[in-house]
MISE-919935 format. One record per residue (C-alpha): residue in one letter; z, x, y. Coordinates in Angstrom, 2 decimals. Layout:
REM residues N
('a' (Z X Y)) ...
END
This chain:
REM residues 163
('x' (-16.74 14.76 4.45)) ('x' (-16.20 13.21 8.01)) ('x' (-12.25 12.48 7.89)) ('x' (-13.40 9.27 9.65)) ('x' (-14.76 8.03 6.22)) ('x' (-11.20 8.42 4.67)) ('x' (-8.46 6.43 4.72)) ('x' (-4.87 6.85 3.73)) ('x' (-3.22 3.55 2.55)) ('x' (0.75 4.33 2.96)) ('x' (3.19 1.99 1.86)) ('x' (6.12 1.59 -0.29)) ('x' (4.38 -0.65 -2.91)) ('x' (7.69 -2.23 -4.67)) ('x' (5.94 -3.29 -6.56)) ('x' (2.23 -3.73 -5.48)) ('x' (0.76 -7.11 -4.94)) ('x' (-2.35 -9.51 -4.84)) ('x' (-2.27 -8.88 -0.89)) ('x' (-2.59 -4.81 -1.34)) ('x' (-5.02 -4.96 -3.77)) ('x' (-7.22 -6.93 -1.42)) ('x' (-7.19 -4.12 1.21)) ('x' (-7.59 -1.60 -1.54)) ('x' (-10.76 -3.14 -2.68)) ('x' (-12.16 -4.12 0.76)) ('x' (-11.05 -0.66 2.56)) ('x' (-12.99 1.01 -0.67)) ('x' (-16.25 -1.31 0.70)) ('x' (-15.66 -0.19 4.44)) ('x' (-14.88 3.83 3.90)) ('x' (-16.17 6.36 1.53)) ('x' (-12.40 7.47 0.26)) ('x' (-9.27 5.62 0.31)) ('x' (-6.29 7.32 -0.69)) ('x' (-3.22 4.96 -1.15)) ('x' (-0.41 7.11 -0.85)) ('x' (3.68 6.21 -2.00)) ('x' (6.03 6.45 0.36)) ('x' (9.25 7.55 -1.58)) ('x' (10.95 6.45 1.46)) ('x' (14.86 7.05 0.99)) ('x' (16.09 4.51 3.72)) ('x' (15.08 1.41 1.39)) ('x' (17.11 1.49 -2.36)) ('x' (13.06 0.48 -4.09)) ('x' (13.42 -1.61 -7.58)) ('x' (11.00 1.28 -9.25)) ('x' (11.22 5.07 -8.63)) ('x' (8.55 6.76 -6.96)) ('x' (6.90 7.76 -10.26)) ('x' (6.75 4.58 -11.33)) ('x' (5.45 2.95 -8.25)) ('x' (2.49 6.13 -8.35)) ('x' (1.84 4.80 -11.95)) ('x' (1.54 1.53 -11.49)) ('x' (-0.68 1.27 -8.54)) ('x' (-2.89 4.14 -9.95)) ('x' (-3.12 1.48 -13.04)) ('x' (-3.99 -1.38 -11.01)) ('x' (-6.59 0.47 -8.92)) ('x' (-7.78 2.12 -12.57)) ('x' (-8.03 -2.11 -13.95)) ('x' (-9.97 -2.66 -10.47)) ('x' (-12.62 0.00 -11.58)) ('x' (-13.67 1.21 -8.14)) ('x' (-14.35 4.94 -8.38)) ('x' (-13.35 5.96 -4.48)) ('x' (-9.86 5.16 -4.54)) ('x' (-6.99 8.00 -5.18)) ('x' (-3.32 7.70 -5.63)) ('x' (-0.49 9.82 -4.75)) ('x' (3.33 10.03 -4.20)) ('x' (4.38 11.36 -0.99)) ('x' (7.17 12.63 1.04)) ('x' (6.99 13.18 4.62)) ('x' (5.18 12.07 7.85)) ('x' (2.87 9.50 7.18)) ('x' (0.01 11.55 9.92)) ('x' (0.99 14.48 8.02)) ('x' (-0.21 13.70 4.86)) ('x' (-3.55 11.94 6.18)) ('x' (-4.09 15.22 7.71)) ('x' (-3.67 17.44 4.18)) ('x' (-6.13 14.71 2.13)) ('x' (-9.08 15.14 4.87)) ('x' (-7.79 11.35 6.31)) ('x' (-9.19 10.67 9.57)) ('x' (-7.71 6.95 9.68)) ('x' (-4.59 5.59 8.15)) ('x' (-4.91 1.99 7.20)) ('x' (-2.48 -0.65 7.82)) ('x' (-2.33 -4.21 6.78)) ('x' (-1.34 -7.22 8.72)) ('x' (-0.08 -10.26 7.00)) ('x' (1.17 -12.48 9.83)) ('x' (1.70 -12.21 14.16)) ('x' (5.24 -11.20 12.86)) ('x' (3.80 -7.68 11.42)) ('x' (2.18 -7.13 14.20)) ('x' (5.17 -5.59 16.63)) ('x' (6.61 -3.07 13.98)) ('x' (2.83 -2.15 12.55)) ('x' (1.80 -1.55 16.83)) ('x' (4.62 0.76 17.29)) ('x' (4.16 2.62 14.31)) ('x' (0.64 3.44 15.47)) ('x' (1.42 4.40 18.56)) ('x' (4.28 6.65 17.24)) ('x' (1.49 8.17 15.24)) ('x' (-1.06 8.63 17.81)) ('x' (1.56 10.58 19.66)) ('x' (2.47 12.62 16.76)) ('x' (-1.42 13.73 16.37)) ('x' (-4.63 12.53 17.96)) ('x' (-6.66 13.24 15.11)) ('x' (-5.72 10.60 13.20)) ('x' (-6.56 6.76 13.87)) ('x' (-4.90 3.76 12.54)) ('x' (-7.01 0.69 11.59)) ('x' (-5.72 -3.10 10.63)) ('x' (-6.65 -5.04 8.17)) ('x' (-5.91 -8.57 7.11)) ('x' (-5.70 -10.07 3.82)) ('x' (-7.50 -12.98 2.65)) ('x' (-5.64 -15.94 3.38)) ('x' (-4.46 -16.81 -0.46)) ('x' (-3.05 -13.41 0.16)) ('x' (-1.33 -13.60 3.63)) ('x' (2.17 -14.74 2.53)) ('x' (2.83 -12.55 -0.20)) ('x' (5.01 -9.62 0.07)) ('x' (6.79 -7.41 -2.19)) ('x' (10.01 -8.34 -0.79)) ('x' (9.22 -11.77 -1.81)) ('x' (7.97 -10.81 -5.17)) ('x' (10.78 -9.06 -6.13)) ('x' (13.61 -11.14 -4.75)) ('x' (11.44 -13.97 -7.63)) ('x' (11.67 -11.24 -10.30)) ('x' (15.12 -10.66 -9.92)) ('x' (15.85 -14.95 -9.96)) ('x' (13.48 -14.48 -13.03)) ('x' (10.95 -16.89 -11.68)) ('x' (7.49 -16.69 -12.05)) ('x' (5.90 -13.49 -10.21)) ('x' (2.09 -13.42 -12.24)) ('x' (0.39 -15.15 -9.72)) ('x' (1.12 -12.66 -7.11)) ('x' (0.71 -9.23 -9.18)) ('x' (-1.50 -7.65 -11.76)) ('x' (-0.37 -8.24 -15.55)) ('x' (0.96 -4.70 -15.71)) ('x' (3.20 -5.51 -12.81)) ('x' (4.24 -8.62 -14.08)) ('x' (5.15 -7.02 -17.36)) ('x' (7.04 -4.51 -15.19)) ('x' (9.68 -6.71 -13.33)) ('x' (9.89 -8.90 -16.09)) ('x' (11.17 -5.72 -18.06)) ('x' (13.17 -4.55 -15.23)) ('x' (14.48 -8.58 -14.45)) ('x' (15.49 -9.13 -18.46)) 
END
């Protein structure tokens, strides 16, 4: 397969939202593979271990029933592991302007690291654009009201983890 037709979809997904799922179903429309990879990333203290991130995204994207979408947990350079799944692109979204400066210099970081992978923005739909997990969870733990911005089996999740 042309690594140009796969994308790796990195993030830290704590938990994952409306607004990622979104991506995750329009990036499956746009390439032939989409791999949405974990980050375990050790400088942020995540609500849910890695495993449990892995598991519940791989659920979601299971519920969504699109057959061209992978999950994994991952440790490491971000270019790195686009490189070991066949990932010619890595996939970024962009919520707001405010994104925009931190998302631009990770690409470039990443171009400089290797020029055989791409990155590639895209936006959410607009009922999407001002939800974040940061938000989400910062609701969960003040016990409000998080199912309109997650799956049921995330919902279920924080409201377990919240109790």
């Amino acid at each position: 397969m042309n690594p140009k037709r796969c994308a790796l979809y990195p993030g830290t997904f704590d938990p994952i939202t409306h607004g990622h799922t979104d991506l995750v179903r329009r990036a499956s429309t746009i390439f032939d593979r989409v791999v949405v990879a974990i980050a375990s990333n050790p400088n942020k203290a995540p609500m849910f271990q890695l495993d449990k991130r892995v598991d519940l995204v791989r659920r979601v994207c299971d519920a969504m029933g699109i057959s061209n979408v992978e999950v994994i947990g991952y440790r490491g350079l971000t270019v790195d592991v686009a490189r070991e799944h066949g990932c010619g692109v890595v996939m970024r979204g962009l919520r707001a302007v405010s994104d925009f400066e931190f998302e631009f210099q990770l690409a470039n970081m990443s171009r400089h690291l290797t020029r055989e992978v791409e990155t590639v923005f895209l936006t959410p739909q607009e009922q999407f654009s001002f939800i974040s997990s940061t938000l989400v969870r910062e609701i969960a733990v003040l016990r409000g009201d998080t199912s309109q911005f997650v799956h049921p089996f995330v919902d279920a999740e924080l409201r377990a983890r919240c109790a």
